[in-house]
C-alpha positions as CSV (number, residue, x, y, z in Angstrom):
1,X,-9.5,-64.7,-1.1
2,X,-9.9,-62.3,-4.3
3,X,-12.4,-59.7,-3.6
4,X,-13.5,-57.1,-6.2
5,X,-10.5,-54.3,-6.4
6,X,-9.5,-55.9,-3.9
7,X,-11.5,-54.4,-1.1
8,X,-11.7,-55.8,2.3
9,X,-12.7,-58.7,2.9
10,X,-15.3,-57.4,5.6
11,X,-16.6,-55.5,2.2
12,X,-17.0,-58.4,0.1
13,X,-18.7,-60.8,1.5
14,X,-22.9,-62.0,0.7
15,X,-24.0,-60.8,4.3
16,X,-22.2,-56.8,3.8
17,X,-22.2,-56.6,0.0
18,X,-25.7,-54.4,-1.9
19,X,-24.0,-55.6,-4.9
20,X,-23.6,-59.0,-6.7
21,X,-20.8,-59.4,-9.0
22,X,-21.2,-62.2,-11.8
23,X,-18.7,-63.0,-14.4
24,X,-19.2,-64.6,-17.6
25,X,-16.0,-65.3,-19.8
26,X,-18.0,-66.2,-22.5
27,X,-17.4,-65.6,-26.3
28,X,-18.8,-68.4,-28.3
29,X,-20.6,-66.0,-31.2
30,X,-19.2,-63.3,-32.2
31,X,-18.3,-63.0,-35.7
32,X,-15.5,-60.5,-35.6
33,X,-13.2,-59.4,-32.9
34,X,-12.3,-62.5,-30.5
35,X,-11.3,-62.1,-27.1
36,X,-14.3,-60.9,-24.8
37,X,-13.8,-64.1,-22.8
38,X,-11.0,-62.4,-21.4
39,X,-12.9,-59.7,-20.5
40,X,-13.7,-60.2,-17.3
41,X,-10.4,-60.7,-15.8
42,X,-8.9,-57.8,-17.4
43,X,-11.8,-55.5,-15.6
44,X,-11.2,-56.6,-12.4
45,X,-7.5,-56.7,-13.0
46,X,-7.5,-52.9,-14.2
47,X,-10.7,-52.6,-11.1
48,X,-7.8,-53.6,-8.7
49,X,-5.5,-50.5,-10.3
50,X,-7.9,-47.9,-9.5
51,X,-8.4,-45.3,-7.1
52,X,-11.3,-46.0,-4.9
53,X,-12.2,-42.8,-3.8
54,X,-15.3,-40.9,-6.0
55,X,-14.2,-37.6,-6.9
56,X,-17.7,-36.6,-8.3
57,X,-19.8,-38.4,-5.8
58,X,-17.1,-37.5,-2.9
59,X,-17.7,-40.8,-1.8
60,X,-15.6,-44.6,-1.0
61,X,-18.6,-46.9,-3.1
62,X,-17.1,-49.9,-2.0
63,X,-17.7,-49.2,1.3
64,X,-21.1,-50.9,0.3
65,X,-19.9,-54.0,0.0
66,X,-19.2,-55.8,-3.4
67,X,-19.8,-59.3,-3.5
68,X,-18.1,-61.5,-6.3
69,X,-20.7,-64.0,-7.0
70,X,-18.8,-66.5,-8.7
71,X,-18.0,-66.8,-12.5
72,X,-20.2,-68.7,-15.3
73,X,-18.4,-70.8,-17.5
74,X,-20.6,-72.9,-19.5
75,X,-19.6,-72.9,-22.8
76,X,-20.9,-76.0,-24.2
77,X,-23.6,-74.6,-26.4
78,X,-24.8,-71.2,-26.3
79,X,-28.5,-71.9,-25.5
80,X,-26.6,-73.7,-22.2
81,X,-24.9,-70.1,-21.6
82,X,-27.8,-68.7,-21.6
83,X,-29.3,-71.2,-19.0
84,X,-26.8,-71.0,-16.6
85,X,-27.1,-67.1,-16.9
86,X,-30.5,-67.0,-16.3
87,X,-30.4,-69.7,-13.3
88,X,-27.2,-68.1,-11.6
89,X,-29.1,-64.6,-12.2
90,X,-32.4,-66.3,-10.5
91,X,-30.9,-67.7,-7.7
92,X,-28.9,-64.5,-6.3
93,X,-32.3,-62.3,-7.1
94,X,-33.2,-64.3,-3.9
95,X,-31.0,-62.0,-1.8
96,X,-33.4,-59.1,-1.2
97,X,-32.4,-55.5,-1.2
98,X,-29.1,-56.3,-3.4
99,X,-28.6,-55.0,-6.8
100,X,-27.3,-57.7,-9.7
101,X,-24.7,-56.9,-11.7
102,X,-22.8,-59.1,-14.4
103,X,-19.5,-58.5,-16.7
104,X,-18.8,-60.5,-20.2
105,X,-18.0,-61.7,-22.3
106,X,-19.8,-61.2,-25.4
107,X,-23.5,-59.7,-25.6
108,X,-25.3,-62.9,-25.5
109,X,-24.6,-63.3,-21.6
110,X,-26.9,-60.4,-20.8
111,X,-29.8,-63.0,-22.5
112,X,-30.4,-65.1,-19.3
113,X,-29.8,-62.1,-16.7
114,X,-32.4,-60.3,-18.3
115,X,-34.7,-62.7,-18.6
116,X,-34.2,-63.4,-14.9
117,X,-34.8,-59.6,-13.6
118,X,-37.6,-59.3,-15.9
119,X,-39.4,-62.4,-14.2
120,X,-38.8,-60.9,-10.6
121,X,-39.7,-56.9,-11.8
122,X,-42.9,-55.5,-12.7
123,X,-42.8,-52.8,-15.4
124,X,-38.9,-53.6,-16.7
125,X,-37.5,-50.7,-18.4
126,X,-34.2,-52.4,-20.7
127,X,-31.8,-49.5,-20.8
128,X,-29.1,-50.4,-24.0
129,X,-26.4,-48.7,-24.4
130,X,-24.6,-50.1,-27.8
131,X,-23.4,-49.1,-31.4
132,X,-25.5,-52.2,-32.8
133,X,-29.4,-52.9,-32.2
134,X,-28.9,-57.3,-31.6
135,X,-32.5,-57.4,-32.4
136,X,-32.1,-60.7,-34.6
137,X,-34.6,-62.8,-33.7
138,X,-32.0,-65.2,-34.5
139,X,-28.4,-65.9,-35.7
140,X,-26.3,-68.6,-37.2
141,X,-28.9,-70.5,-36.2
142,X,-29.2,-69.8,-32.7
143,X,-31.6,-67.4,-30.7
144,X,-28.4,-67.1,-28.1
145,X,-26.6,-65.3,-30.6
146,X,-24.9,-61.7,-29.5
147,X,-26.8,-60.0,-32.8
148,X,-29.7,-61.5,-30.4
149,X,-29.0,-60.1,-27.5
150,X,-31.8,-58.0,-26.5
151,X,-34.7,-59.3,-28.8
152,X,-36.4,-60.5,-26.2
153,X,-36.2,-58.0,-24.1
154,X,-37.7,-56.1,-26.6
155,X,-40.7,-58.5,-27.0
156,X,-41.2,-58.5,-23.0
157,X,-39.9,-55.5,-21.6
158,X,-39.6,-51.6,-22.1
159,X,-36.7,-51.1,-24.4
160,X,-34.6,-48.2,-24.7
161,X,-31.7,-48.2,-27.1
162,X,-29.1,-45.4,-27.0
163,X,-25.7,-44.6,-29.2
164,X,-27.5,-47.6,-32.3
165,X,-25.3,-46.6,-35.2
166,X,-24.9,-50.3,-37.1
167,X,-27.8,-52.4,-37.9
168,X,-29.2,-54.7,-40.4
169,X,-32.3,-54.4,-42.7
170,X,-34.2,-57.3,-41.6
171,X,-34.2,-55.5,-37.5
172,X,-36.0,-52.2,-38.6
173,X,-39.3,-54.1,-38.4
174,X,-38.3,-54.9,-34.7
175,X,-37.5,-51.0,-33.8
176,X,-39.6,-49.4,-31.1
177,X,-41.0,-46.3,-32.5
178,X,-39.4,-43.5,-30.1
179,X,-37.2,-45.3,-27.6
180,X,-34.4,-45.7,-30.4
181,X,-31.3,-43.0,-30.2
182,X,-29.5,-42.9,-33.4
183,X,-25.5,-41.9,-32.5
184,X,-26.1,-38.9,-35.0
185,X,-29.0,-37.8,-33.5
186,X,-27.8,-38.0,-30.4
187,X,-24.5,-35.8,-32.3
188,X,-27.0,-32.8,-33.7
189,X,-29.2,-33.1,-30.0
190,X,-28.5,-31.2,-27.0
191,X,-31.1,-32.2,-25.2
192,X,-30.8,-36.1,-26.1
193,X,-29.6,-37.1,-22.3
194,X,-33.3,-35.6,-20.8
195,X,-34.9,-37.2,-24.4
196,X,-34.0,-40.5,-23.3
197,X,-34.8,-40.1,-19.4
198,X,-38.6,-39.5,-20.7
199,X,-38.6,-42.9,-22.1
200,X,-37.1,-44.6,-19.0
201,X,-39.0,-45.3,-15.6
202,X,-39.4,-47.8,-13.0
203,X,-37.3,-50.7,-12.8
204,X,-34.9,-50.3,-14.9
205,X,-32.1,-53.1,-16.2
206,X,-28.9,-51.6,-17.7
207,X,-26.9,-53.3,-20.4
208,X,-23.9,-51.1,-21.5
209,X,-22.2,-52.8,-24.9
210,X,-18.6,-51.0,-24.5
211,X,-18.6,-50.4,-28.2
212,X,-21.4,-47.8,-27.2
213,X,-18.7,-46.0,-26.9
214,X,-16.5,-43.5,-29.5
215,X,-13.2,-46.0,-30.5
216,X,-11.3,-43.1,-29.5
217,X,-12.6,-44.2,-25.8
218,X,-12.5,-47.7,-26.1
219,X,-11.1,-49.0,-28.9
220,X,-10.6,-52.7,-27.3
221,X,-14.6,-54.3,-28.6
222,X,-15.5,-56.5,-31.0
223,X,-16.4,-54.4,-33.5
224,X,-15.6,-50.8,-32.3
225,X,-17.8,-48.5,-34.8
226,X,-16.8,-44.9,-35.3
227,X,-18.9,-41.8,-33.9
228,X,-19.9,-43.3,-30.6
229,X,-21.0,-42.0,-26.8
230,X,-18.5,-39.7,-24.9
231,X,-17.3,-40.4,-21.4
232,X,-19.0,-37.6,-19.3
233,X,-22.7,-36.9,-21.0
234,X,-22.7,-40.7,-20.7
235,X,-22.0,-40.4,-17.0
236,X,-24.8,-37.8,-17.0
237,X,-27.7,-40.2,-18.1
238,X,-26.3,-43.1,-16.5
239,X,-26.8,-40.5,-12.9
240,X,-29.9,-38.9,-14.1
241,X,-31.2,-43.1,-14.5
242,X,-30.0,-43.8,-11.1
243,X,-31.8,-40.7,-9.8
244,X,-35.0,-41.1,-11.6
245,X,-35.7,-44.9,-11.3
246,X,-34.7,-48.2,-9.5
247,X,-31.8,-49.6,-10.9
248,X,-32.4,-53.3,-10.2
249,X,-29.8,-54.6,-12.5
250,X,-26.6,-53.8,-15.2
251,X,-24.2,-55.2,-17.0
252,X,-21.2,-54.2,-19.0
253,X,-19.9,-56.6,-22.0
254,X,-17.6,-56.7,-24.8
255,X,-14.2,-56.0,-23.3
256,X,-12.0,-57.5,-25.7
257,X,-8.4,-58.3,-25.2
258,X,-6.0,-56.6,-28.0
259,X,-2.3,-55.8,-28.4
260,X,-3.4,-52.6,-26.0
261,X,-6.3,-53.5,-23.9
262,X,-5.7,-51.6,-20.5
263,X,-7.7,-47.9,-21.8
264,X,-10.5,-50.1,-22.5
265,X,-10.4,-52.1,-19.8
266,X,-9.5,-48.9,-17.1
267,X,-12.7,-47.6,-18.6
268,X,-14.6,-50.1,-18.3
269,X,-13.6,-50.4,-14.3
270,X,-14.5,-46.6,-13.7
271,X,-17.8,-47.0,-15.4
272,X,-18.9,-50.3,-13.5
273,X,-17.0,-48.1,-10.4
274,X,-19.2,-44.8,-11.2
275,X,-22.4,-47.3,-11.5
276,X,-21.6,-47.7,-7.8
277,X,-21.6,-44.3,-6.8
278,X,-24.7,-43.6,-8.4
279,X,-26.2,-46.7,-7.0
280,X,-24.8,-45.4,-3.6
281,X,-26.3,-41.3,-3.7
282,X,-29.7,-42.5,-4.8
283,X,-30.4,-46.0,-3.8
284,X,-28.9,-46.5,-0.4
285,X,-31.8,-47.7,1.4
């Protein structure tokens, strides 16, 4: 039995877990970098090469129990991605008191796992991190589309985009005035971390886009855009969030494999790993 990096058993199943583990090796859309539907296995490859002890937190996370949920791979049409998401996603918000998580894969896979959370939890706050806005109502035909990914969110929800740096014309008209943070703003602001934490409350859904970050970080995305987020004030908003609200919900995408994936890929497995240690010091109920 493979258990999520590679705790005990007695750790990982349904019954002991908080958390849900979905993965979705899915990259049918994006029109650049190719290889996020490798993404997944690389995380939990470099997750099972990690120290499992929280220096910060001085705590063991896992100890929570992590429960890998099963992986999604309907690729057939990206509208039927987006289904299976969304009815995977439903079905395991059944479990009571457990939070949802989900790795990609491309963007698009957070479509269906929003929609889902946002049917079961009043007043959604939609935390983005990402260097692009994917507030296309559509794309190459398709409303599934990763430049899509969190238009409807935006129609439904609270959305809060942090680290946007690359967009197109046509999605200014979609912007939310005052719950968008510009990468240079966020470069000339000291106080951008407690800036954003005024705009977030409630429940609140994370989506973390790895190209969020500075290439420096994480060069291995799709299209890794210079002047991104640095490692720890990005820690320190993801904790103040975790503090502050109810972190239903998150999801990291856009791991790509490259010639050189494993910086990316370690970072990605000590941010979805940190996640866990927030989750753990302020929602251990």
């Amino acid at each position: 039995m493979r258990t999520y990096a590679g705790i005990p058993e007695e750790n990982a199943t349904l019954e002991n877990s908080k958390v849900m583990l979905v993965t979705v090796p899915y990259d049918g859309t994006s029109t650049w970098g190719k290889g996020a539907d490798k993404g997944p296995e690389l995380f939990l490859d470099a997750s099972e090469n990690m120290e499992l002890y929280d220096i910060e937190t001085g705590t063991e996370p896992f100890l929570d129990g992590v429960y890998l949920a099963g992986e999604i791979s309907e690729n057939s049409s990206p509208e039927a991605m987006t289904e299976a998401v969304y009815q995977k996603t439903k079905e395991l918000l059944n479990n009571e008191g457990k939070v949802f998580t989900l790795f990609g894969g491309e963007h698009s896979v957070s479509i269906g796992s929003i929609r889902a959370v946002g049917e079961k939890f009043e007043n959604l706050t939609v935390l983005q991190l990402d260097a692009h806005t994917d507030l296309r109502p559509e794309f190459h035909g398709s409303t599934s589309n990763h430049a899509c990914a969190v238009f409807e969110a935006n129609q439904k929800h609270n959305l809060v985009q942090v680290g946007i740096r690359s967009m197109d014309a046509e999605e200014a008209e979609y912007l939310s005035e005052g719950r968008v943070f510009f990468a240079h703003e966020i470069a000339n602001n000291e106080n951008w971390v407690n800036d954003v934490l005024e705009k977030v409350s409630g429940n609140v859904y994370i989506t973390i886009d790895l190209d969020a970050f500075d290439p420096s970080i994480a060069p291995s995305t799709g299209t890794p855009e210079p002047g991104g987020l640095q490692w720890y004030p990005t820690l320190e908003l993801l904790r103040k969030v975790f503090e502050k609200c109810n972190v239903v919900a998150f999801d990291i995408v856009e791991l790509m494999d490259s010639p050189m994936p494993k910086p990316t890929a370690f970072l990605a497995a000590k941010l979805y790993y940190k996640m866990l240690a927030y989750n753990h010091i302020y929602n251990n109920n």
